[in-house]
C-alpha positions as CSV (number, residue, x, y, z in Angstrom):
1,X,129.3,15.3,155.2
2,X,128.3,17.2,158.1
3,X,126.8,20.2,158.0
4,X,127.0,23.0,161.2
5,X,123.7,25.5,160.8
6,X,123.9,28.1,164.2
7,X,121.1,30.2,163.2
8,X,118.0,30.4,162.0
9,X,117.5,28.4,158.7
10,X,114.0,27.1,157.3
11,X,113.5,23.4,158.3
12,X,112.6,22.8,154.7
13,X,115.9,23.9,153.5
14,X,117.2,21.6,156.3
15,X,115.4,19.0,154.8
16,X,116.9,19.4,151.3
17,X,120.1,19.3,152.9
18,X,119.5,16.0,154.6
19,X,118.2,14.5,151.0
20,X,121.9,15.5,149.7
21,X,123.2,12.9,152.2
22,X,124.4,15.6,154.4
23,X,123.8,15.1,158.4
24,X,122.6,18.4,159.8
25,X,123.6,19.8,163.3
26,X,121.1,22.0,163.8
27,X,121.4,24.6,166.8
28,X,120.0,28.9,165.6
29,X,121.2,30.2,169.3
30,X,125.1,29.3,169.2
31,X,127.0,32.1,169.3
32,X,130.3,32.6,170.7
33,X,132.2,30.8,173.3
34,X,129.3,28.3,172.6
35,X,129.7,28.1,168.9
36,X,133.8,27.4,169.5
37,X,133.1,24.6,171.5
38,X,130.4,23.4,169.3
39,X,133.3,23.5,166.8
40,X,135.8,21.5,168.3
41,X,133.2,18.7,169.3
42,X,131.1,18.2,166.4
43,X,134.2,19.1,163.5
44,X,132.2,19.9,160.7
45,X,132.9,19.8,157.4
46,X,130.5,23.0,156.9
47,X,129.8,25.9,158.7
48,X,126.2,28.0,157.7
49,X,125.4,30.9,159.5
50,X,123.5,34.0,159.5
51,X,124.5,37.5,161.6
52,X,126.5,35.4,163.7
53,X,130.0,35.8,164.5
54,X,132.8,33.6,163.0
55,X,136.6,34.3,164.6
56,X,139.3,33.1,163.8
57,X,139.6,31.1,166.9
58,X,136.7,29.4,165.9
59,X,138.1,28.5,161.9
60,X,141.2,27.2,163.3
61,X,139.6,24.9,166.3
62,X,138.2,23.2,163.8
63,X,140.7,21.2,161.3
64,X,138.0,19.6,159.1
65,X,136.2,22.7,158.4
66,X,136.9,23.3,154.6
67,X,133.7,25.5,153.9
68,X,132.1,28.1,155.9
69,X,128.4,30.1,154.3
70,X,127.2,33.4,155.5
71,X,123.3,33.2,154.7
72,X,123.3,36.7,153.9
73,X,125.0,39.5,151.6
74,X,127.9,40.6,153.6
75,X,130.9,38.5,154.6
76,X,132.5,41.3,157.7
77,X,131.6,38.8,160.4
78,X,133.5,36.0,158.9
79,X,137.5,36.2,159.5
80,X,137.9,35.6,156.2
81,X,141.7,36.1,156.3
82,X,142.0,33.3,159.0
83,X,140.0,31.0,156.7
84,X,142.3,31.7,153.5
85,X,145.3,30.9,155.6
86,X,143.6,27.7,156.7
87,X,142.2,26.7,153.2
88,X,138.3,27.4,154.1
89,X,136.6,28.4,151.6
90,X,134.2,31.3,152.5
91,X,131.0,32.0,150.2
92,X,127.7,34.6,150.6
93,X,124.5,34.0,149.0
94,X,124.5,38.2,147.4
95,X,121.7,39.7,146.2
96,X,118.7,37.5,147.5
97,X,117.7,39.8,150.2
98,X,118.0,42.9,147.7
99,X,114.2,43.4,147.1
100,X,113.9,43.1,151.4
101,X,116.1,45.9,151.7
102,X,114.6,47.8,149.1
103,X,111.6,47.6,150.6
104,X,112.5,49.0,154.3
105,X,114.4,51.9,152.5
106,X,111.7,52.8,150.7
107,X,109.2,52.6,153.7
108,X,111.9,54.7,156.1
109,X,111.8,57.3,153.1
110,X,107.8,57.4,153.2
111,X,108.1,57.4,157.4
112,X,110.1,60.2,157.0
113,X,107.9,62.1,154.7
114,X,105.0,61.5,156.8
115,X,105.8,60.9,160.0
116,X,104.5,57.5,160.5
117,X,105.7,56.3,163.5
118,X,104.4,59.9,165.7
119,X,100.9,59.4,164.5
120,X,100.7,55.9,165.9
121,X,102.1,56.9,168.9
122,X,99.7,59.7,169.2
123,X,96.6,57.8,168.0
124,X,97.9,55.3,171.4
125,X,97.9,57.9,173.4
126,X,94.6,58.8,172.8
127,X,95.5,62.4,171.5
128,X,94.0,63.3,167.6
129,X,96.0,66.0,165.9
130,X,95.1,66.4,162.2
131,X,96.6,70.2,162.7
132,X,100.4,68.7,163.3
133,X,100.6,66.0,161.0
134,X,99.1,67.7,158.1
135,X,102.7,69.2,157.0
136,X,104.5,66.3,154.8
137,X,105.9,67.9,151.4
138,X,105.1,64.7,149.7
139,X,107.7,62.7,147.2
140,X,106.4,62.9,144.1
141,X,108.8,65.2,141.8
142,X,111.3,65.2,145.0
143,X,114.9,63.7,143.8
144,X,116.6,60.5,145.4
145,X,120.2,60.0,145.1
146,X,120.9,56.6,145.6
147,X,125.1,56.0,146.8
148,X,125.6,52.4,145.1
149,X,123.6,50.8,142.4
150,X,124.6,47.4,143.1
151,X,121.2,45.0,143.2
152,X,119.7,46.7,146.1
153,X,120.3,50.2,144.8
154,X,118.8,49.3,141.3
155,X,115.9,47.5,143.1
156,X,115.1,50.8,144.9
157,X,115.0,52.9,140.9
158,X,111.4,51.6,139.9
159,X,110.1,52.3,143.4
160,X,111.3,56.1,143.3
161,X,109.7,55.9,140.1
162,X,106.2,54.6,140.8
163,X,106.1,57.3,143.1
164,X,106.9,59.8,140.9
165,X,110.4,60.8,141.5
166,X,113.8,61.8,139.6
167,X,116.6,59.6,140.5
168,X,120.0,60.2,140.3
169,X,122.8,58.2,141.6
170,X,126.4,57.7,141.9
171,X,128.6,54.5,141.8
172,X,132.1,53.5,141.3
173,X,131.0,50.6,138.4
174,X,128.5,53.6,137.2
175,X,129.0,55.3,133.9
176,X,127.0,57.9,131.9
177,X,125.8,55.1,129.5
178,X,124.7,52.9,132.5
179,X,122.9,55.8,134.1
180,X,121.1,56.2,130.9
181,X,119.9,52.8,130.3
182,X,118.8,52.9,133.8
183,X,116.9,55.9,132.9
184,X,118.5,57.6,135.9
185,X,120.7,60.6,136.3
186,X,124.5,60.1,136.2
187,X,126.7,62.3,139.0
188,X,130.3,61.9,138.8
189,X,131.2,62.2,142.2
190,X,129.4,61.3,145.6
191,X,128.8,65.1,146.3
192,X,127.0,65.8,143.0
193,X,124.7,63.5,144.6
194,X,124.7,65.5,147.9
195,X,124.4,68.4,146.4
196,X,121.0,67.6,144.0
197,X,119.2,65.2,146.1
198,X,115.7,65.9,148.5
199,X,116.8,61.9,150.1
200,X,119.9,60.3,149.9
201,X,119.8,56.7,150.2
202,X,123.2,54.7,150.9
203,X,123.9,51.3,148.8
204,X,127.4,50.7,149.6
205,X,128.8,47.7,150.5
206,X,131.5,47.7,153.1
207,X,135.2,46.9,152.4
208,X,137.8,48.8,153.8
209,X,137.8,51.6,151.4
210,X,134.0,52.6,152.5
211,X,134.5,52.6,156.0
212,X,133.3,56.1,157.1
213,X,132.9,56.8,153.1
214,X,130.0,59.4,153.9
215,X,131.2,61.7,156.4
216,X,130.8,65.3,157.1
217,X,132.0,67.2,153.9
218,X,128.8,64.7,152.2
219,X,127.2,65.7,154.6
220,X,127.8,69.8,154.5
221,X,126.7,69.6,150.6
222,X,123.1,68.2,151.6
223,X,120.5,70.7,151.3
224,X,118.7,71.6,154.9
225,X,116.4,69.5,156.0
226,X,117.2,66.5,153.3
227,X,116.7,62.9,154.6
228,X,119.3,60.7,154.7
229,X,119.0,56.8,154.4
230,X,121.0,54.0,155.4
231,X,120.5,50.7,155.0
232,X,123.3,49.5,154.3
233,X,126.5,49.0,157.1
234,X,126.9,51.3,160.0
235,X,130.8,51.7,158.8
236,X,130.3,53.1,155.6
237,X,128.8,56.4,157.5
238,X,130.7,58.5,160.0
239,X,128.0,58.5,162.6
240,X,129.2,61.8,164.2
241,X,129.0,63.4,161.2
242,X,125.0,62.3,160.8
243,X,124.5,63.3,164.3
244,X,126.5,67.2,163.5
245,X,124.0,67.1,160.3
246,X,121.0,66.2,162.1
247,X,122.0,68.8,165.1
248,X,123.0,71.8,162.4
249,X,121.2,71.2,159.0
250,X,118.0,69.7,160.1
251,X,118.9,66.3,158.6
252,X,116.1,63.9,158.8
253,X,117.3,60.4,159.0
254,X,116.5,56.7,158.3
255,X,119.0,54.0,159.8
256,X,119.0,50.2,160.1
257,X,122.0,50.1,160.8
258,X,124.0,51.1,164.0
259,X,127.4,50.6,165.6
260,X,127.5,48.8,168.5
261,X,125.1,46.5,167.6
262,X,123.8,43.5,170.2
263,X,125.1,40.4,169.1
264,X,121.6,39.2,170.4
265,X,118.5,39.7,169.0
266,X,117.1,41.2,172.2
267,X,118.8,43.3,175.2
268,X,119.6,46.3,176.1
269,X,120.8,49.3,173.5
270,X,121.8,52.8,173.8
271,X,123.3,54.8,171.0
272,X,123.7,58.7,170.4
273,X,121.7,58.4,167.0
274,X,118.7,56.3,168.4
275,X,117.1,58.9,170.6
276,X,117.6,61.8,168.1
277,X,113.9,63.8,167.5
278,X,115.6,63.6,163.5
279,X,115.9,60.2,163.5
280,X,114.0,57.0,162.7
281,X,115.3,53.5,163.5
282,X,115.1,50.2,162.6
283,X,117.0,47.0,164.4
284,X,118.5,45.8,161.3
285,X,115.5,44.1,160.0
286,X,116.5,44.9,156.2
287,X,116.5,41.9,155.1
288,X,114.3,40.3,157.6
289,X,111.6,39.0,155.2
290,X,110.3,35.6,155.3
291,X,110.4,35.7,151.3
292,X,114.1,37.1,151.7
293,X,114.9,34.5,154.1
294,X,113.9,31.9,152.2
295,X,115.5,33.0,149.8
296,X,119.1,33.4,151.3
297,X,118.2,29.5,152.8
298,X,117.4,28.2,149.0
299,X,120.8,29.9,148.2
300,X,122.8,28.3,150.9
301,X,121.8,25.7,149.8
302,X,122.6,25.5,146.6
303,X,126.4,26.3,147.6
304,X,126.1,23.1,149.0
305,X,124.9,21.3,146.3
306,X,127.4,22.7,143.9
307,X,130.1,22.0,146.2
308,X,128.8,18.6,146.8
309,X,129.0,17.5,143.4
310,X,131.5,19.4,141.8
311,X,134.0,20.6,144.0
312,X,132.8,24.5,142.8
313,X,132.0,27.3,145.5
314,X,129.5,29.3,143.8
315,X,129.8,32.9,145.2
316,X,133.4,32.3,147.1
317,X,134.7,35.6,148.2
318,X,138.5,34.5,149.0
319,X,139.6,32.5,146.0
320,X,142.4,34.5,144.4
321,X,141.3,35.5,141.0
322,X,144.5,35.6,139.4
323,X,147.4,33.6,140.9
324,X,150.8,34.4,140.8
325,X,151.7,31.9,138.0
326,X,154.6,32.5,135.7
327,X,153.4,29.9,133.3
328,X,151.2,27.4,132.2
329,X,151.8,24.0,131.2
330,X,149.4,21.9,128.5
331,X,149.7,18.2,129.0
332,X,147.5,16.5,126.4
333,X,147.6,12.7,127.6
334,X,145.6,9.5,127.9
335,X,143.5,9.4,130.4
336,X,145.2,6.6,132.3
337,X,146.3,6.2,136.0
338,X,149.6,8.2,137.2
339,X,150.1,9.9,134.4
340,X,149.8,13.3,136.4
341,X,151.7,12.0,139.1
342,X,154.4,11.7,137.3
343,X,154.6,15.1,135.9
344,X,153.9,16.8,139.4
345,X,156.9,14.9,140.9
346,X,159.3,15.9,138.0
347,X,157.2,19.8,138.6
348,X,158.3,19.3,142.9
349,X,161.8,17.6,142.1
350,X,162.4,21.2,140.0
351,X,161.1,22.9,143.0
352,X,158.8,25.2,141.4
353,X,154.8,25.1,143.0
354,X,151.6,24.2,141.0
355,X,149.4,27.4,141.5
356,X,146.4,26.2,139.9
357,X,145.5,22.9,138.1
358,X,142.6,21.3,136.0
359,X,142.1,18.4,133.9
360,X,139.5,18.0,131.1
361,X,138.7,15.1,130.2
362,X,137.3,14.6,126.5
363,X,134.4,12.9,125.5
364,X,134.4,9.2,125.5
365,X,136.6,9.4,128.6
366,X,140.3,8.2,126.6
367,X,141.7,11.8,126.2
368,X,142.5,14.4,128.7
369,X,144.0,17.5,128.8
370,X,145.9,19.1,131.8
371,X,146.5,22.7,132.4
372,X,148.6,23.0,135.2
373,X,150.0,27.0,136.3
374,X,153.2,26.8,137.6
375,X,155.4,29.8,139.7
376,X,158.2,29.2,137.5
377,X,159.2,28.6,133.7
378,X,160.6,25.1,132.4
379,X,163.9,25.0,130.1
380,X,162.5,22.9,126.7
381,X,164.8,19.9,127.8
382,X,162.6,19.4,131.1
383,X,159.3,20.0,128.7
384,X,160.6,17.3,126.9
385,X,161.5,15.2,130.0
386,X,158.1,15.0,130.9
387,X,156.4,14.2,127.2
388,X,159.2,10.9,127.7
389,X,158.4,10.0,131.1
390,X,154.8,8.1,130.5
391,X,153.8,6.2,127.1
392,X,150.6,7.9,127.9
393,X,151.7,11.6,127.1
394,X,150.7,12.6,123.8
395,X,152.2,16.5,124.3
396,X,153.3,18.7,125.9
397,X,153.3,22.8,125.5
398,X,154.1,25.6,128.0
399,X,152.8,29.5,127.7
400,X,154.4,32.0,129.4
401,X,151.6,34.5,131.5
402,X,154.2,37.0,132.5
């Protein structure tokens, strides 16, 4: 199988690849108009990549591609509609950069606090001054509100707490019994976390009801002169409003992520966040971590592997969870040749479509059991019909699903 990686990806992870009997196409700097014709000429089976871009142009120049990997958490640069119309399956590798991000949070909040990146830039200037710098409030017994405890919001709890701090967080999946095994404080509602918190720090991952999620009435409830992280997507934060907060309410703020973003990983960049006084940037290194990488890689990976020998997409965000199948038919047969042939072509001569099938096979390889969900509901005399049609059907049962 071949196997198209257009970013960076660590050669011994290549390697591994290679070992599965994959061949590896290997090229980290295609993006684009370079990466569509890549597509069309090489026709991979597999498509890995990192930040990079994947349009739907480029899913449907390619007719072999039946598995695209985004070596990262996210999965918004991946036309992922495109590749469910097209039967690609599309998979992330979640949660192996959480402890990255974590970390650059946390250091943005300290940054903040003590205003890191000015004293460097004084001390290169050749200017000393004690007298200005000596003003940080400090974080111990300060309160972080963390928006999102998914794995990089929980990863960000016992670093609050080795500091000293109270955290309190909100989250849609949180409840007051979570909170409390987390040993965190439960808010019910986004603004209870505004309204409490010395440093808000944003955990959200972006679909399309978190676009712009935090915007100016979070904003408004913020106490003056609170800092404000994000980590997370540039979409889930109304980036006027920061800029109105930073301008009215003294909001100090921490971003990683920005709009507008260079598709490369140097050039030119102008935004009206990055040259705020409030404001401290970072060039969406988050989860740019050799261990993280690595990581992400070893994940990728394994997606392969699985896929390889069992057909299985580990972490596959476009698989429909619950099909529309009216019912579900039991076929408990011998595991012979064409005895499921049989029963799909009496299924397609009804004209009612399979939605999902699977066949277990028991041990010892002579029995089988298919479970095959259908859009449709079969009279008993067709049941019956296809218990006759093969010697080699023991029964046959059908449950109705709705």
């Amino acid at each position: 199988m071949n196997i198209l990686i257009a970013d960076n990806f660590p050669k011994e992870d290549i390697t591994e690849l290679e070992r599965l009997g994959c061949t590896v196409l290997y090229n980290q700097n295609l993006k684009g108009q370079a990466l569509l014709e890549e597509l069309k000429r090489t026709r991979p089976e597999i498509l890995i990549v990192r930040s990079t871009e994947v349009s739907g142009e480029m899913i449907s120049a390619n007719p072999k591609l039946n598995l695209i990997i985004r070596a990262g958490a996210g999965f918004n640069t991946i036309d992922v509609k495109t590749a469910s119309e097209r039967s690609v399956y599309v998979a992330n590798c979640p949660g192996k950069n959480s402890i990255a991000v974590a970390e650059l949070a946390f250091g943005l909040i300290i940054a903040l606090d003590r205003r890191i990146p000015e004293n460097v830039m004084e001390l290169r200037r050749g200017k000393w001054n004690k007298k200005e710098f000596s003003k940080a409030e400090g974080l111990f017994g300060k309160t972080l509100g963390i928006i999102g405890v998914g794995r990089i919001g929980r990863e960000l709890i016992p670093r609050a707490k080795a500091f000293g701090m109270k955290v309190i967080a909100w989250s849609r999946s949180l409840t007051p019994q979570k909170a409390e095994e987390l040993d965190i404080g439960y808010c019910a509602s986004p603004l209870d976390v505004a309204l409490q918190a010395d440093i808000v720090s944003v955990h959200l991952a972006l679909t399309p009801e978190t676009k712009n999620f935090i915007g100016w009435d979070f904003f408004k409830h913020m106490k003056e002169g609170a800092s404000f992280i994000n980590t997370a997507r540039a979409e889930v934060v109304d980036e006027e409003a920061l800029l109105r907060a930073m301008n009215e309410k003294g909001i100090k703020a921490g971003v990683d992520v920005f709009s507008g973003e260079p598709a490369e990983k140097e050039g030119a960049f102008e935004h009206p966040l990055s040259c705020h006084p409030n404001l401290y940037g970072t060039h969406h290194i988050g989860a740019s971590t050799e261990q993280a990488q690595r990581a992400v890689a070893d994940e990728a990976v394994r997606i392969v592997r699985e896929y390889l020998t069992t057909g299985h997409v580990p972490n596959c965000v476009n698989r429909m969870e619950h099909p529309p199948a009216r019912s579900m038919i039991s076929v408990h047969h011998k595991n012979r040749v064409g005895v499921l042939a049989g029963v799909l072509d009496i299924i397609r001569d009804l004209g009612i479509n399979v939605e999902t099938m699977e066949n277990v096979i028991f041990e010892g390889g002579e029995g089988a059991c298919a479970r095959i969900q259908i859009d449709g509901v079969l009279p008993e005399e067709e049941l019956e019909r296809i218990r006759l049609s093969n010697e080699n059907i023991l029964a046959v049962s059908q449950v109705e699903l709705r």
